[in-house]
Legacy VTK file of the C-alpha trace (Angstrom):
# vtk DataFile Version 3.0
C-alpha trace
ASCII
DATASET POLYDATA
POINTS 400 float
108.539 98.184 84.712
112.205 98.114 84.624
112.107 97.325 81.077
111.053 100.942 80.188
113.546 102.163 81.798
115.920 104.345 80.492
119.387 102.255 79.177
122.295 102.278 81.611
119.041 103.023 84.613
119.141 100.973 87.708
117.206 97.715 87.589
113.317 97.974 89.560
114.149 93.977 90.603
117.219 95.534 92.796
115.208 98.280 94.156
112.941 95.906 95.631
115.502 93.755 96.832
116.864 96.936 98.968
113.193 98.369 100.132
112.912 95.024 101.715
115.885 95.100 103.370
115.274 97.909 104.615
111.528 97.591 105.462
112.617 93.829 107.624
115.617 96.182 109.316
112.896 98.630 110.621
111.131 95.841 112.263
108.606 94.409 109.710
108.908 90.709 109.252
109.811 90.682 105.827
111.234 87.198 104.237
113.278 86.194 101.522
110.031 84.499 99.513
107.827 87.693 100.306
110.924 90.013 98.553
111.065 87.403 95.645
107.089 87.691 95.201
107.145 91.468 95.209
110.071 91.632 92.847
107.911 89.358 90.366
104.789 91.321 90.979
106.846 94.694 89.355
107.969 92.496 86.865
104.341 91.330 86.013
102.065 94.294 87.034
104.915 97.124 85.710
103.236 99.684 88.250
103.386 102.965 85.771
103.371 105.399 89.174
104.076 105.160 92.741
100.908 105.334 94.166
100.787 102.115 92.160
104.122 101.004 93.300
103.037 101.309 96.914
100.127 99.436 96.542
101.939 96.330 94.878
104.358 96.581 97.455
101.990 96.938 100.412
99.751 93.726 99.193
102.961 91.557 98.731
105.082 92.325 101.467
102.729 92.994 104.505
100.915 90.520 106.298
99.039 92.569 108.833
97.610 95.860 109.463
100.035 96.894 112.460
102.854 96.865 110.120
101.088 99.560 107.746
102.285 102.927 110.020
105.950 101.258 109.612
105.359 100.500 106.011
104.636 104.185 104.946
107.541 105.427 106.890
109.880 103.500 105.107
107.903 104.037 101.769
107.790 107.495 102.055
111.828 107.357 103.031
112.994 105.425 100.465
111.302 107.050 97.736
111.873 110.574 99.016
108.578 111.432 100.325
106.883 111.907 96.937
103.838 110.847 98.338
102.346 110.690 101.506
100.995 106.708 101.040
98.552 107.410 104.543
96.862 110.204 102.654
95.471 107.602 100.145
94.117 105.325 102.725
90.958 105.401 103.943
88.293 104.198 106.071
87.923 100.715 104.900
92.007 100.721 103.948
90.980 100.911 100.251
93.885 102.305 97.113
92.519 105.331 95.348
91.085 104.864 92.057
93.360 104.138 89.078
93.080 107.569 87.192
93.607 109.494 90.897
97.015 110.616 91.015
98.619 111.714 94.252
97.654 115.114 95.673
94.101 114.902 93.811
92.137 113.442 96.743
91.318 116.501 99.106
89.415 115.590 102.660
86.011 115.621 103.271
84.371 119.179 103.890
81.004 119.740 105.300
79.488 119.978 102.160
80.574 116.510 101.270
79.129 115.290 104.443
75.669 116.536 103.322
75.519 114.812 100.667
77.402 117.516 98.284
79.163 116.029 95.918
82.891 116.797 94.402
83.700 116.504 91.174
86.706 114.041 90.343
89.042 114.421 87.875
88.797 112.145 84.762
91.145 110.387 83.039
92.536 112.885 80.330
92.313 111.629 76.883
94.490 109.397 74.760
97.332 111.692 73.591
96.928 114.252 75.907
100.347 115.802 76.510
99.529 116.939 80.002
97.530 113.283 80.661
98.600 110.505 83.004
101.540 109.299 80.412
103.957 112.454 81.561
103.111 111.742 85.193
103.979 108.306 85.209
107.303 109.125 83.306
107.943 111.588 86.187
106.868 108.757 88.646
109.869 106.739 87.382
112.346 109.341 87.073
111.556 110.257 90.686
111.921 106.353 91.679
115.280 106.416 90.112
116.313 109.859 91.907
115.606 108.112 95.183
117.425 105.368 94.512
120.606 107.742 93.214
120.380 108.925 96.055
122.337 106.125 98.168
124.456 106.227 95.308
125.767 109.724 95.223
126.174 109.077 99.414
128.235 105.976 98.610
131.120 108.126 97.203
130.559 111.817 99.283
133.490 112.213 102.207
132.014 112.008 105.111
133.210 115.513 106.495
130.821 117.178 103.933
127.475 115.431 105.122
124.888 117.061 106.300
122.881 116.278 109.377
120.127 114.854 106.982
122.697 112.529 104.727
124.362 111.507 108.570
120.908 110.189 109.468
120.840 108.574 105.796
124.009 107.359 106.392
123.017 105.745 109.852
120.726 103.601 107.981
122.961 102.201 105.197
125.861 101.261 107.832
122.847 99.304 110.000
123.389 97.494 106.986
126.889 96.591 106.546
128.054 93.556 107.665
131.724 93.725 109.627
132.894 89.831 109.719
136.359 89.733 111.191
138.325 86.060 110.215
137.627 83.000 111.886
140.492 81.389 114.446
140.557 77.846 115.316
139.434 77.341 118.454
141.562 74.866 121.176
138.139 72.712 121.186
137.245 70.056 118.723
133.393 69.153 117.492
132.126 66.355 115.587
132.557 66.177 112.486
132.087 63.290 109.392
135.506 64.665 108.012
137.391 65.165 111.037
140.997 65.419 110.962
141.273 62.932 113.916
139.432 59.676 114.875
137.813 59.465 118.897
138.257 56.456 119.915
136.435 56.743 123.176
133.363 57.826 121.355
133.137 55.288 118.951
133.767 52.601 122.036
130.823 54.476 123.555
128.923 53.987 120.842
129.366 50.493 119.935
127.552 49.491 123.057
124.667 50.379 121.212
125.597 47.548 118.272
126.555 44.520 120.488
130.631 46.244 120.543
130.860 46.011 116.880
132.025 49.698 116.244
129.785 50.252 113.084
130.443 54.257 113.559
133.294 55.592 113.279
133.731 59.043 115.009
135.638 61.791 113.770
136.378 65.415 115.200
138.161 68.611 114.036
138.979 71.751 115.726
135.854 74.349 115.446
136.522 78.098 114.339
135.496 81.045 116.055
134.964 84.814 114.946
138.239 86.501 116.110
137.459 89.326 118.212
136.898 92.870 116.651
138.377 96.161 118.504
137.784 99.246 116.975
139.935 102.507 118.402
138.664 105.767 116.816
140.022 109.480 117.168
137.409 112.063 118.249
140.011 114.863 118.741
139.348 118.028 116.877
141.180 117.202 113.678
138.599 114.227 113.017
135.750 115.694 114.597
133.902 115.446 110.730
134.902 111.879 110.398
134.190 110.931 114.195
130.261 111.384 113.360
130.361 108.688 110.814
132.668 106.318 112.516
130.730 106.176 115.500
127.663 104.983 113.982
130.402 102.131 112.384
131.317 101.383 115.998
127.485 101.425 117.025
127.006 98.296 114.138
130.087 96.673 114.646
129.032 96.398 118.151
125.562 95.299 117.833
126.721 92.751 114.770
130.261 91.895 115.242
130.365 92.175 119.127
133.509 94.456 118.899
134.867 95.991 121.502
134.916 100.055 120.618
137.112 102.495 122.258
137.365 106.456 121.372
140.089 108.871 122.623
141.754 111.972 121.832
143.580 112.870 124.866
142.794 109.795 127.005
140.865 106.481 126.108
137.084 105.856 126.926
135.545 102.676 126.573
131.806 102.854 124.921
130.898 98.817 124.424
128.316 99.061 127.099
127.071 102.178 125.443
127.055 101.287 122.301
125.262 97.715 122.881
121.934 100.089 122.751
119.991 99.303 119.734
118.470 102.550 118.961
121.299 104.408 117.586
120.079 107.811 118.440
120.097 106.785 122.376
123.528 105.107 121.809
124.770 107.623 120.571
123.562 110.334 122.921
124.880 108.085 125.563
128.456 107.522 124.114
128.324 111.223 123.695
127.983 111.720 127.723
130.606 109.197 128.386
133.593 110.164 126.286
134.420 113.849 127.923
137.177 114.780 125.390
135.526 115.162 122.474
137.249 117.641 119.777
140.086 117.715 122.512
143.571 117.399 121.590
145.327 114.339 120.459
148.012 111.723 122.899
147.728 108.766 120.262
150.486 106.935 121.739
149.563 107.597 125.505
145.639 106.027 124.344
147.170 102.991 123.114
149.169 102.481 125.870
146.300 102.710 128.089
144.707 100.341 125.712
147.256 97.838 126.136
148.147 98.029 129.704
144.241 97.811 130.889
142.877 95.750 128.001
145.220 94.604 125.603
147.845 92.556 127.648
144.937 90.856 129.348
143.362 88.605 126.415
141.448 91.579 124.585
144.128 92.472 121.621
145.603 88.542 121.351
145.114 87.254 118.610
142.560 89.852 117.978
141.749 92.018 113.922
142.775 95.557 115.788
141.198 98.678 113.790
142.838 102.426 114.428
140.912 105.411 113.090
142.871 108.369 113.041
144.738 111.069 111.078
148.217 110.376 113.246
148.541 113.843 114.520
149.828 113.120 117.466
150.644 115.832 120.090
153.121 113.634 122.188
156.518 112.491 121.230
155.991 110.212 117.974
158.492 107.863 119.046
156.114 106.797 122.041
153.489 106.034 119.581
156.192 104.236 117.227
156.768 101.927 120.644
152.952 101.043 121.562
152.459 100.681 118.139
155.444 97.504 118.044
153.463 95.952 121.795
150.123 96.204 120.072
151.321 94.705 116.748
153.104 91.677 118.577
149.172 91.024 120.629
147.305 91.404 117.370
146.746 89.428 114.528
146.575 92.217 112.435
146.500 95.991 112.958
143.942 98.049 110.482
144.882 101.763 110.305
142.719 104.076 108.896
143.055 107.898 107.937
140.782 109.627 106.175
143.577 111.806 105.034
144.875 109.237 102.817
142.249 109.707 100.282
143.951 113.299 99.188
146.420 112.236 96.313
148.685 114.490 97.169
148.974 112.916 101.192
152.033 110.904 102.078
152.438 109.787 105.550
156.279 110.979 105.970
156.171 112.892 109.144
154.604 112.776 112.794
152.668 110.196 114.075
151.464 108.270 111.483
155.111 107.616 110.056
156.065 106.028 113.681
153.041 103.996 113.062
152.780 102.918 109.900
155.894 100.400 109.956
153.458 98.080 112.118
150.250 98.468 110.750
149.275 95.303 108.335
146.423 97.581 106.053
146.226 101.008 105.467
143.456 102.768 104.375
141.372 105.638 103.882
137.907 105.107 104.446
136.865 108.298 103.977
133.724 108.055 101.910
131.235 104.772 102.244
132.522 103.472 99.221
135.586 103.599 100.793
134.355 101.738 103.399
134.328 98.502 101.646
138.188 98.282 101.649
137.870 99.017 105.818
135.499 95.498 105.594
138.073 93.836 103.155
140.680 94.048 105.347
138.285 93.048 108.590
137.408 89.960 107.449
140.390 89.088 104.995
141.594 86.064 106.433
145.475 85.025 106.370
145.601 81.031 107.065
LINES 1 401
400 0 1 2 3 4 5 6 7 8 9 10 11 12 13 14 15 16 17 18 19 20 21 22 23 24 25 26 27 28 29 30 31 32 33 34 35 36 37 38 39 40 41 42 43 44 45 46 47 48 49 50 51 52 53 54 55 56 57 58 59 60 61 62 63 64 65 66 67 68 69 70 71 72 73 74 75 76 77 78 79 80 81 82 83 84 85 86 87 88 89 90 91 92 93 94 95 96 97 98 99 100 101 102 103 104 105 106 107 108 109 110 111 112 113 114 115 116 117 118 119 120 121 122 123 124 125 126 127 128 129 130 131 132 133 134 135 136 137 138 139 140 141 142 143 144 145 146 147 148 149 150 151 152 153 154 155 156 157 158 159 160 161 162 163 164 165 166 167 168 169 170 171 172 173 174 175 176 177 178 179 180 181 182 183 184 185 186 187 188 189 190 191 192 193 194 195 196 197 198 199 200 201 202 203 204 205 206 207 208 209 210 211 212 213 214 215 216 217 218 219 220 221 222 223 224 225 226 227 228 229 230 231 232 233 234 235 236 237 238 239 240 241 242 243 244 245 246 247 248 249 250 251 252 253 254 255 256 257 258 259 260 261 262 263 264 265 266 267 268 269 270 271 272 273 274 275 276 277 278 279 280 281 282 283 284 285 286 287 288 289 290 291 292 293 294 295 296 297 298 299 300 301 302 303 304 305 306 307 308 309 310 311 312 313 314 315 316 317 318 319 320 321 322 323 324 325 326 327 328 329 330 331 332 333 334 335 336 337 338 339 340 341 342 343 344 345 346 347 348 349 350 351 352 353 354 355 356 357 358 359 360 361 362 363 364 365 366 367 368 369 370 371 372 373 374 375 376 377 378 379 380 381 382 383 384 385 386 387 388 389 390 391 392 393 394 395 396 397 398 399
């Protein structure tokens, strides 16, 4: 199918790579080899519509009938809600006929129960303008819209999303993956190309060759994800950005196992909130626990809160520190210049980012965020979800 595509139109293959993803993030055991096989069966069986798309995507992917009510939610999701796939499916869980297109099929009245029949509609002839050949063509062009979709929401700021796009949005962060660096750890592990030789190992293991030490064991110092905190604003000014971010907070907890923190004129932990994995309950709940939301802003008094309770105690050594916030602080910027230096010297590295930055005309002279900025390692903007990839990049960039 994808090779009647228009030129320059995205690839059929890589929309089938991302309905499975999202199809085994929605619960529905979807592997690698099933994602390959449906990929292969667009390739081979170019599906000319969607009604045909769903059916070559429902006989490779699925492998029981329990999954089908999940199926046709993310179906009908992912490709807009073109058609309603449940509305073709029947008694006996049969695919319309070929020449049926969606929206032909009608229920059953009582007439049709008598035994009255319905007439149904024929394939129009070859060369018909208004036959199946301009419905298919709008069958593809409405694939590709719903793919464009994510696309156009990869580079919209988030303060001009609508509640719809924000529940779009939760879906394509469940999908990001926030990998801080790896740390060497104080342990050591086995290893065939260890660094250093254990003797009392190998001694231990000779006893099993008559004391002849025929292996030689090695180990090397293991690595460990350093730990992720994430500190975002929620006062007024970033109330438009403080939707998105929390949802980021809500995966970097479940994947990452940050810590996440959100103040505006004191500091509120939400890790235990946040661990939830429905992200409408976790969010509802985070909601309930932070009570300054859209409040004012005391940057420098939330990081020293931070620091005193948390930070000084293990959670900020040695630890990839990420601040979202504007840097309108309220307080005395000079308080926020000094937590700033105590967190930097805990950290390994300190990630700010302000959505402001993305404005070419925005230079952080003034106010908070120039007391800040001369300890912060990155700074970025993250405004949009494109932007977003330079917040990972500088996660998981790793300085050894």
């Amino acid at each position: 199918m994808s090779g009647e595509l228009a030129p320059g139109g995205p690839d059929l293959a890589e929309v089938a790579g991302r309905f499975s993803h999202l199809l085994h993030a929605a619960g529905v055991p979807v592997t690698p080899e099933r994602a390959g096989r449906f990929a292969s069966a667009i390739d081979l069986a170019a599906p000319a519509s969607i009604d045909e798309l769903y059916w070559t995507a429902r006989v490779t992917l699925l492998t029981g009938q329990a999954q089908i009510a999940v199926f046709d939610r993310v179906f009908a999701q992912v490709f807009g809600g073109v058609i309603d796939p449940a509305d073709q499916r029947g008694e006996t869980f049969a695919p319309p006929p070929a020449h049926v297109r969606p929206g032909d099929q009608r229920p059953p009245t009582a007439g049709d129960r008598q035994g009255a029949t319905s007439p149904v509609p024929s394939p129009n002839p070859v060369g018909d303008p208004g036959g199946d050949a301009g419905s298919d063509d709008d069958a593809r062009e409405t694939i590709l819209a719903a793919m464009s979709t994510d696309e156009r929401l990869r580079n919209k700021d988030f303060a001009s999303l609508t509640p719809e796009e924000l529940r779009r949005l939760r879906i394509l962060l469940a999908r990001l993956k926030v990998a801080p660096p790896p740390r060497r750890s104080r342990r050591r592990v086995r290893h065939p190309r260890g660094d250093r030789f254990d003797l009392r190992a190998t001694v231990a293991a000779s006893h099993r060759t008559a004391g002849d030490p025929v292996e030689r064991i090695r180990r090397r110092q293991r690595t460990r994800p350093r730990r992720l905190v994430l500190l975002c604003d929620i006062s007024g000014s970033m109330e438009p950005y403080s939707r998105a971010y929390l949802q980021l907070l809500h995966s970097a907890v479940g994947g990452a196992r940050a810590e996440a923190f959100v103040f505006a004129t004191r500091l509120t932990r939400l890790t235990r909130d946040l661990r939830v994995r429905q992200p409408e309950v976790a969010l509802q709940r985070a909601g309930r626990t932070a009570p300054d939301w859209s409040g004012g802003t005391r940057i420098g008094a939330a990081l020293k809160a931070f620091t005193d309770d948390y930070g000084r105690r293990g959670m900020a050594r040695g630890a990839v520190v990420v601040i979202v916030s504007d840097g309108w602080e309220r307080d005395d910027p000079a308080v926020l210049g000094e937590q700033m230096a105590r967190l930097s010297r805990l950290a390994h590295r300190i990630v700010w980012v302000n959505p402001r930055r993305a404005s070419p005309r925005y230079q952080p002279l003034v106010g908070g965020m120039a007391a800040a900025l001369p300890h912060v390692d990155t700074f970025v903007s993250g405004h949009s979800l494109a932007a977003l990839d330079e917040v990972v990049a500088a996660i998981s960039r790793d300085d050894r």
